[in-house]
C-alpha positions in Angstrom: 16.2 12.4 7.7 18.5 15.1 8.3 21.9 14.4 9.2 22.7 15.9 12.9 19.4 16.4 15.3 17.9 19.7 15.6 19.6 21.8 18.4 16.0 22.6 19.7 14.9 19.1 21.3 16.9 15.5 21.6 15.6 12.1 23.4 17.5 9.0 22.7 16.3 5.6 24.4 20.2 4.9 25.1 20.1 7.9 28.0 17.9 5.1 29.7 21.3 3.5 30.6 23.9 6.1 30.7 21.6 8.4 33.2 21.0 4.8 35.1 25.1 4.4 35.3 25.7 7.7 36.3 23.2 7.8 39.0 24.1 4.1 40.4 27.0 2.7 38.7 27.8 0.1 41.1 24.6 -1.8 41.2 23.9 -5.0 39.2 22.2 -4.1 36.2 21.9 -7.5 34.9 23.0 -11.4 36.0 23.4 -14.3 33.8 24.4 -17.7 34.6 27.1 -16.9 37.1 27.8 -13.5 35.0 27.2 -9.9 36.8 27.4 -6.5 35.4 26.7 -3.2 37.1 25.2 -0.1 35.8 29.1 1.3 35.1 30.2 -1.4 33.5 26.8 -2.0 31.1 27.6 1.6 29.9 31.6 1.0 29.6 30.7 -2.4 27.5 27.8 -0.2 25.5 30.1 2.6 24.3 32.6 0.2 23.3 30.6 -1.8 21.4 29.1 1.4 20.1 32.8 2.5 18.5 33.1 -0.7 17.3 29.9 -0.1 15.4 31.2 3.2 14.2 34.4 1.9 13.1 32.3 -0.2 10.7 30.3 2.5 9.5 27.7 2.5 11.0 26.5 6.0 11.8 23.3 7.9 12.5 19.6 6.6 10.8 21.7 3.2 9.3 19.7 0.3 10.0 21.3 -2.6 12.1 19.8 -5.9 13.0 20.2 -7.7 16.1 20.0 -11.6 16.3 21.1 -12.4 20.0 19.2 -14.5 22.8 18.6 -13.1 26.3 22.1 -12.4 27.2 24.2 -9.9 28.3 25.0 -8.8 24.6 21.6 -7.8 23.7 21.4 -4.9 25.8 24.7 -4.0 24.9 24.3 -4.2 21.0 20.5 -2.7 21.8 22.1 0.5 23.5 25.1 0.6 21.4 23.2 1.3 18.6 20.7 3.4 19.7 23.6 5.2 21.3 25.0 6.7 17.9 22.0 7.4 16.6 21.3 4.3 14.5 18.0 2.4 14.4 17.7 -1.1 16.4 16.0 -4.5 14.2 15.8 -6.9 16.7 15.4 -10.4 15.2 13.6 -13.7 16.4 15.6 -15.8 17.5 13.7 -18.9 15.8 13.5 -17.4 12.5 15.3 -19.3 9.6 17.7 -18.2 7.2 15.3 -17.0 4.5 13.4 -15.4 7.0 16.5 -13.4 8.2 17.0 -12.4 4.8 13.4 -11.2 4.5 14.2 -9.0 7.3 17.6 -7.5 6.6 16.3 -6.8 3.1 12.9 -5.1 3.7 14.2 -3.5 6.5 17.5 -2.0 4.8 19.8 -3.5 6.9 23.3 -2.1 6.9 24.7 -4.7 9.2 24.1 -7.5 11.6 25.2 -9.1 15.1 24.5 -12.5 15.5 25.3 -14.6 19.1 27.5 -17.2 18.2 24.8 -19.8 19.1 22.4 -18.6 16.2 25.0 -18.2 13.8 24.3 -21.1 12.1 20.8 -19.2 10.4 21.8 -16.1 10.7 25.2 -16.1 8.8 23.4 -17.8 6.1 20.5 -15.4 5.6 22.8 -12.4 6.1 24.7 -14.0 3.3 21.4 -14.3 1.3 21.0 -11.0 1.8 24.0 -9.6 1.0 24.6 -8.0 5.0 28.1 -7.7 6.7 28.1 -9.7 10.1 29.6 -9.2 13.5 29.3 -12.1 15.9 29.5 -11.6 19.5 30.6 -14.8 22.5 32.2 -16.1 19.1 35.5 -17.8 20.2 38.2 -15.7 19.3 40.4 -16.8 16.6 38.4 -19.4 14.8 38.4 -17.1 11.7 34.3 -17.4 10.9 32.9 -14.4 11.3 34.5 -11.0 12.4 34.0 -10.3 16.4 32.3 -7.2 17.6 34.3 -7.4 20.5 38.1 -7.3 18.5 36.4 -4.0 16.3 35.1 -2.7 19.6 38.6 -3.3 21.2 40.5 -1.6 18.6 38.5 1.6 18.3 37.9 4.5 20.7 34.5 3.8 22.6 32.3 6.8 22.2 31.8 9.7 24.8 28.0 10.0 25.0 24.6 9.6 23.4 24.4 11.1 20.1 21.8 13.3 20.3 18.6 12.4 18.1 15.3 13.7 17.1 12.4 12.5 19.1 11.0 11.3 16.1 13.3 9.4 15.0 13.2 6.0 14.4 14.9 3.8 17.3 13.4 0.3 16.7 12.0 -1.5 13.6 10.1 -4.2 15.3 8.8 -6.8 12.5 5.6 -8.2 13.2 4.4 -11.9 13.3 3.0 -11.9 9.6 -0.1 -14.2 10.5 -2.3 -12.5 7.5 0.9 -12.1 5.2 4.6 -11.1 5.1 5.6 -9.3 8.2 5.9 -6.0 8.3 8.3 -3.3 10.0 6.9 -1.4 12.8 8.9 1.7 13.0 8.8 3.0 16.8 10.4 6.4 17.3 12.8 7.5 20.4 9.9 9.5 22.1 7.1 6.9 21.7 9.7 4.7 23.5 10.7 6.9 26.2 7.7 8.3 26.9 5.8 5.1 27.1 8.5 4.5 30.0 8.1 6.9 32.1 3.8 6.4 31.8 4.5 3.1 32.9 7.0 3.8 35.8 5.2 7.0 36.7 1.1 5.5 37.3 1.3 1.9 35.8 3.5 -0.6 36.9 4.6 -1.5 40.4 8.3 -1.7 40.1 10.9 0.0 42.4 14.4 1.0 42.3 16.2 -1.9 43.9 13.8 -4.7 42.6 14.8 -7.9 41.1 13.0 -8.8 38.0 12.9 -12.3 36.4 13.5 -11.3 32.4 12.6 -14.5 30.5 10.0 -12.5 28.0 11.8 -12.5 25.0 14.0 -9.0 24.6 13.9 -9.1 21.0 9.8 -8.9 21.0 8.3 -5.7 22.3 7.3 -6.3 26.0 10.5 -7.9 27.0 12.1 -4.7 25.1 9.7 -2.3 27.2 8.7 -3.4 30.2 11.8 -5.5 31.8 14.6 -4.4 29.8 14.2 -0.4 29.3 11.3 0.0 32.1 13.7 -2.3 34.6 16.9 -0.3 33.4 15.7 2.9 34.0 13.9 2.8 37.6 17.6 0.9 38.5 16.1 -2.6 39.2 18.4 -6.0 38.7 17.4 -8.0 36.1 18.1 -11.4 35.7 17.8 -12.8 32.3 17.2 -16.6 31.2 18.1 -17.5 27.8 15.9 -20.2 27.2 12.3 -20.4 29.0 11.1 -23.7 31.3 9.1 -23.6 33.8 11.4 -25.6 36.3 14.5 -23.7 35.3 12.1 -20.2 36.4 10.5 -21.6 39.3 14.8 -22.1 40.5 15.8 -18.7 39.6 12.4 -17.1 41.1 14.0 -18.4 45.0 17.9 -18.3 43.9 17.4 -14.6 43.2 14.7 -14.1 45.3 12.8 -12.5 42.5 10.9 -9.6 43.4 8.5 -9.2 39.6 8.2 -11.4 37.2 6.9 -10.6 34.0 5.6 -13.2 31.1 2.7 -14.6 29.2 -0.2 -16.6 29.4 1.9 -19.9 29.0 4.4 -19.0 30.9 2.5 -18.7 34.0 0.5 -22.2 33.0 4.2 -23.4 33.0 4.9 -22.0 36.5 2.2 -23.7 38.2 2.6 -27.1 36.5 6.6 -26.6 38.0 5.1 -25.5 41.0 2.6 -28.7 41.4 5.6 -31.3 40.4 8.1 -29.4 42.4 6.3 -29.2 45.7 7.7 -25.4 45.6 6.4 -22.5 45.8 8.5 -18.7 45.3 9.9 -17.1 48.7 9.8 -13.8 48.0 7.8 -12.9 44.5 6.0 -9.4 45.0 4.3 -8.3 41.3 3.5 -10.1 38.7 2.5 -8.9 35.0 0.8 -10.7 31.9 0.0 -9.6 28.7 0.8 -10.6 25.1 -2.5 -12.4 24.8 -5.7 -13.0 27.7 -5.2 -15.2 30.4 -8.1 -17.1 31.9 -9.0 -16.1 34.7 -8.8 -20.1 36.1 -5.3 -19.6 35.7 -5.0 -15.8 37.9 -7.4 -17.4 40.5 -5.1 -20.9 40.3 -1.4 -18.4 40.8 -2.9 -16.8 43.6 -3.3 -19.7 45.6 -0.6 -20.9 45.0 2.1 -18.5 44.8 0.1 -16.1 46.6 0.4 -13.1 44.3 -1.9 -11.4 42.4 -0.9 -11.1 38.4 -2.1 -7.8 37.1 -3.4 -8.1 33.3 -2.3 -5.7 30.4 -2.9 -4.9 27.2 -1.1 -3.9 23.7 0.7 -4.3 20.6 4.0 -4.4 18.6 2.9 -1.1 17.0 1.7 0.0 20.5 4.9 0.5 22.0 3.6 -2.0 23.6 1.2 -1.1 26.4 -2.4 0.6 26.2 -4.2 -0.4 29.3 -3.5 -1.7 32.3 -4.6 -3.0 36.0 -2.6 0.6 38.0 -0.4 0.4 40.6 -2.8 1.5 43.4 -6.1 -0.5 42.6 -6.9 -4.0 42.8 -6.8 -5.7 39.5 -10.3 -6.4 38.0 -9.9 -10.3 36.8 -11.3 -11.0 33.2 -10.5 -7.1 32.4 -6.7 -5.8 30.6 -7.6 -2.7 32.7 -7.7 1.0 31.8 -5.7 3.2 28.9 -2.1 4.5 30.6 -1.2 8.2 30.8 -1.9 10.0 27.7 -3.6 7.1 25.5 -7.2 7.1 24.7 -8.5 3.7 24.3 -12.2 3.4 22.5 -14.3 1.0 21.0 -15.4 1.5 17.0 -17.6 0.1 14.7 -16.0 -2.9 13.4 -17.6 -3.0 10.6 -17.0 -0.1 9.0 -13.5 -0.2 7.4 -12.3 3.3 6.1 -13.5 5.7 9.0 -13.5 5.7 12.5 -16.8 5.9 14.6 -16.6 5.3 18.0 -19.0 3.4 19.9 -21.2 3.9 23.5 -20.1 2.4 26.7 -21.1 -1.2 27.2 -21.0 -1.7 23.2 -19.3 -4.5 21.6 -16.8 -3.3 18.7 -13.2 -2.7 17.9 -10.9 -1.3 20.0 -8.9 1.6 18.5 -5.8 3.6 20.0 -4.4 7.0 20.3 -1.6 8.5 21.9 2.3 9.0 22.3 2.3 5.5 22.6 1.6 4.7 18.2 4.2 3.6 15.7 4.8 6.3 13.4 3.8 3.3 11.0 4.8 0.2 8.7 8.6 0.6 7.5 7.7 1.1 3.4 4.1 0.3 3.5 2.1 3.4 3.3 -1.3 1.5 2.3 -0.7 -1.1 5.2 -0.2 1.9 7.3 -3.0 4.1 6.0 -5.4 0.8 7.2 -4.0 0.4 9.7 -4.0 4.3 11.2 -7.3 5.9 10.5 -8.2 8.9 11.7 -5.8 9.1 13.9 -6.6 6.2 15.4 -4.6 2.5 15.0 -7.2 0.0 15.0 -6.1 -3.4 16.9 -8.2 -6.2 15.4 -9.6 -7.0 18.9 -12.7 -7.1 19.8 -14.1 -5.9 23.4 -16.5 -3.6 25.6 -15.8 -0.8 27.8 -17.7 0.2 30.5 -18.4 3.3 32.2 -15.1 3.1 34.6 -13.4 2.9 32.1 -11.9 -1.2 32.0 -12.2 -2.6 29.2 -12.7 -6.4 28.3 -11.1 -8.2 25.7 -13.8 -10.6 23.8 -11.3 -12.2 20.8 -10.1 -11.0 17.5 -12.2 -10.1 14.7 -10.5 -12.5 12.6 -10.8 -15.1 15.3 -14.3 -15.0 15.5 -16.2 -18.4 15.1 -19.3 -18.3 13.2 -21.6 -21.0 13.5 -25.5 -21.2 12.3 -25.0 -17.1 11.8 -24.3 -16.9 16.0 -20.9 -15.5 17.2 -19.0 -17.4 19.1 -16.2 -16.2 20.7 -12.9 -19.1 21.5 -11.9 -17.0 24.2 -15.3 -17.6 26.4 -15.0 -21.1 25.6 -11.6 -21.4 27.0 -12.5 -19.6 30.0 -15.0 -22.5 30.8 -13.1 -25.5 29.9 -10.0 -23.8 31.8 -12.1 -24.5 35.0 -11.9 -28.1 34.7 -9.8 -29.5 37.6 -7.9 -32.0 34.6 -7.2 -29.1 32.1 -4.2 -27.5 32.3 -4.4 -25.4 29.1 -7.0 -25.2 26.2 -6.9 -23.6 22.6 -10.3 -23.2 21.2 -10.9 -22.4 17.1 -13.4 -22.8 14.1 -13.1 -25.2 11.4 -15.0 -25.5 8.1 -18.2 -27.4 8.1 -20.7 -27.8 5.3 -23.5 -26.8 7.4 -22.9 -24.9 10.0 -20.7 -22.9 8.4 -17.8 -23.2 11.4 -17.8 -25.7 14.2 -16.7 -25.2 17.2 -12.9 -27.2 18.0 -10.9 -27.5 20.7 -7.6 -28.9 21.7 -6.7 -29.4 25.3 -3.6 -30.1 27.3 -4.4 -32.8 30.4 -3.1 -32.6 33.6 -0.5 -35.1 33.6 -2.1 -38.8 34.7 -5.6 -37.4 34.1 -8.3 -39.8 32.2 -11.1 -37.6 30.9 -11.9 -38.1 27.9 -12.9 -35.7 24.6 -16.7 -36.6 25.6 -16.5 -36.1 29.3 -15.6 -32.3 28.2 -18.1 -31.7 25.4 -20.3 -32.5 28.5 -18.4 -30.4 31.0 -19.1 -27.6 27.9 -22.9 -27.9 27.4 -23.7 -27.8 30.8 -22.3 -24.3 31.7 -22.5 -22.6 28.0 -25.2 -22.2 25.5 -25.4 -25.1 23.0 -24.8 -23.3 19.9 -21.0 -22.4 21.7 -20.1 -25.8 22.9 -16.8 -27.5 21.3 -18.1 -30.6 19.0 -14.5 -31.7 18.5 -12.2 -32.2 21.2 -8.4 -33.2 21.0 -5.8 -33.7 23.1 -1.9 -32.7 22.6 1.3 -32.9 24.9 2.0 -29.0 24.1 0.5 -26.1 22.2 3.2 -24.8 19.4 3.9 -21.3 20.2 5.4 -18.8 18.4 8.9 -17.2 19.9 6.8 -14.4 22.0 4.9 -17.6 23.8 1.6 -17.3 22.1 -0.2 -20.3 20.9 -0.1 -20.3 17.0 -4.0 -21.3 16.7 -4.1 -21.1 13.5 -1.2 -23.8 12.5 -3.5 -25.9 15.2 -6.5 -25.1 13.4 -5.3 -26.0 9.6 -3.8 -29.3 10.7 -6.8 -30.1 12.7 -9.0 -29.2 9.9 -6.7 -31.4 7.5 -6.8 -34.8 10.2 -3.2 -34.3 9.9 -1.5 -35.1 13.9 -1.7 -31.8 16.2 1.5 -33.0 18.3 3.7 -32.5 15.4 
């Protein structure tokens, strides 16, 4: 990387606040608790931060990881760092100290800011590692950990943006390493940008002036994308929760009369069982987005009645910036479907068995979906092989499985390593789970293979009841067999109090599926 941009082109993903502060700096950018900070003063606190940074060395193409919950000092270490040219590694937030060090080591990291709350693992793994910290809401003057806000107050806050190349690397987002040690997807300032203005431009329905409930997760890509930098640049108000429940969301939704609301599968399942205890429903709620795995349709049909608001399905991935396809602003969404590819990405299906070439498949086929576009990671931070698999052809192959059809939506089946096989016939958990999330005492349902000696897989499933209910395992293998064929049916049924999810909200089938498989309790 060469050491000042070319004089020919710049793009920076910090510009998404300092043209949003110029334009409107005395609207509420973001609200916390009782805490509120306009447009002005998010850019004032980002530039200070981002001298504070400098005044530590930090300078344009370094490496600096982020551990910080949904506060107000994400987006202000985010920006600041961006804004002087330096690349973003947002950490989980539930990771442990070894895991932190895995990070700040494979990514390079020259330094890292850790919220006071999560300094407990992350001071500890940056010592692992060998990385300087800054804390931030540390109290001042208990002598732990040097504050990012004493640097930032004794140096001079920077002017502007420093101007970078649009291909350079802004964010390296780590991925959740469920087939091996996760790996660094490197997304560039103009795959970032750009995949902003596709989704403001034809994709999503937000407006200048809307209120958006941000409890996705800003260190994981869609919280990143589509509420913080999507939300920040069309001038919206975004109020962000620190620590999901649905109670706690269902509050805020009428408090702040939320106008979008953004989240995954479980998050929604969590709304609705608020929703049912509460006797409430939101006031005001406009738009609603899912993605960051399918949703049953049970569950859209369930949210529109009661909360009266259609939730519009997406698709993507962490090396997707995120989104590929969508339900548009301007259609009805198709339920069951993650929609069709956004502006300027090309969405197929491929042969998914053939591994080192790319051959697209007809309408109406079942294979792998592939992607194209400005929307790709310019690839694995270090990993060349991983990205070489991964990218072929020019196109990034996804894992999942689905059709297309001849208008173009395309509908997600399960992924390829998902898969069930039982007696040599494909089953797919997804279809399962749409079925059993029918049933009027099911609130949520995770659906997997296990090992058998002779059928190869079996069919398992583990179910969350709606609270009081009394059906049993058998009274939903029954439920099954009558409304799928019998080579699909679950043969095992269990039941848990909740699903453990990984720190993006997705159900970590696979941790179900090896302690089911070993009799070993799924509750703990």
């Amino acid at each position: 990387m060469s050491s000042t941009a070319s004089n020919h082109a710049t793009i920076s993903v910090a510009t998404i606040v300092s043209e949003s502060a110029r334009r409107q700096g005395g609207k509420i950018a973001l609200i916390v608790g009782d805490e509120k900070v306009s447009y002005a003063e998010l850019w004032d606190q980002i530039r200070a931060y981002a001298g504070g940074l400098r005044s530590q060395g930090v300078g344009r193409g370094d490496r600096v990881a982020i551990l910080i919950p949904n506060v107000a000092d994400f987006p202000r270490a985010y920006y600041a760092i961006l804004a002087i040219g330096a690349t973003v590694v947002p950490i989980h937030a539930l990771l442990s100290a070894d895991e932190i060090e895995y990070v700040l080591r494979d990514s390079g990291a020259h330094t890292i800011v850790i919220h006071a709350g999560l300094l407990a693992a992350g001071a500890r793994g940056a010592a692992q590692a060998g990385v300087p910290v800054l804390s931030v809401a540390e109290a001042k003057g208990n002598g732990t950990q040097l504050r990012l806000e004493d640097v930032a107050a004794e140096a001079s806050p920077i002017d502007g943006v420093t101007p970078t190349d649009p291909g350079d690397t802004a964010t390296i987002l780590y991925t959740s390493g469920t087939t091996g040690t996760p790996k660094g997807a490197e997304g560039s300032h103009f795959s970032l940008v750009e995949q902003v203005n596709a989704l403001l431009v034809s994709t999503f329905d937000l407006r200048a002036g809307d209120t958006i409930l941000g409890t996705l997760p800003l260190f994981h890509t869609f919280g990143q994308t589509c509420v913080l930098n999507a939300g920040l640049r069309t001038g919206a108000t975004i109020v962000l929760v620190p620590k999901f429940d649905g109670d706690t969301a269902l509050a805020l939704l009428n408090k702040h009369e939320i106008d979008v609301f953004f989240g995954v599968p479980t998050m929604y399942i969590a709304l609705l069982d608020a929703a049912t205890r509460n006797q409430e429903r939101p006031r005001r709620m406009r738009y609603a987005v899912s993605g960051g795995a399918s949703i049953p349709q049970a569950i859209i049909e369930r949210f529109k009645d009661v909360f009266d608001v259609d939730i519009h399905e997406g698709y993507g991935l962490t090396e997707t910036s995120p989104v590929a396809t969508f339900n548009h602003v301007g259609t009805a969404p198709h339920p069951g479907s993650i929609g069709t590819p956004i502006w300027g990405v090309d969405v197929e299906i491929a042969r998914s068995d053939l591994e080192e070439a790319i051959e697209l498949l007809p309408r109406g086929e079942l294979g792998e979906l592939v992607i194209r576009g400005h929307n790709i990671m310019k690839g694995y931070l270090n990993r060349p092989e991983a990205t070489d698999a991964a990218i072929v052809d020019g196109w990034f192959r996804t894992g999942d499985l689905g059709i297309k059809d001849h208008d173009d939506y395309i509908r997600i089946l399960d992924r390829k390593k998902d898969l069930i096989i039982r007696n040599g016939y494909n089953v797919y958990p997804r279809e399962v789970e749409e079925v059993l999330s029918r049933h009027p005492e099911i609130v949520a349902v995770a659906v997997f293979g296990i090992p058998d000696e002779i059928h190869g897989q079996e069919v398992a499933a583990v179910v969350i009841r709606v609270h009081g209910a009394t059906v049993t395992a058998e009274d939903i293998i029954e439920y099954a067999k009558e409304r799928i064929a019998l080579y699909k049916y679950p043969r095992s049924v269990e039941f848990v109090d909740a699903f453990p999810l990984n720190a993006s909200g997705k159900v970590l089938k696979r941790e179900l599926s090896a302690r089911f498989a070993e009799g070993l309790p799924l509750n703990a």
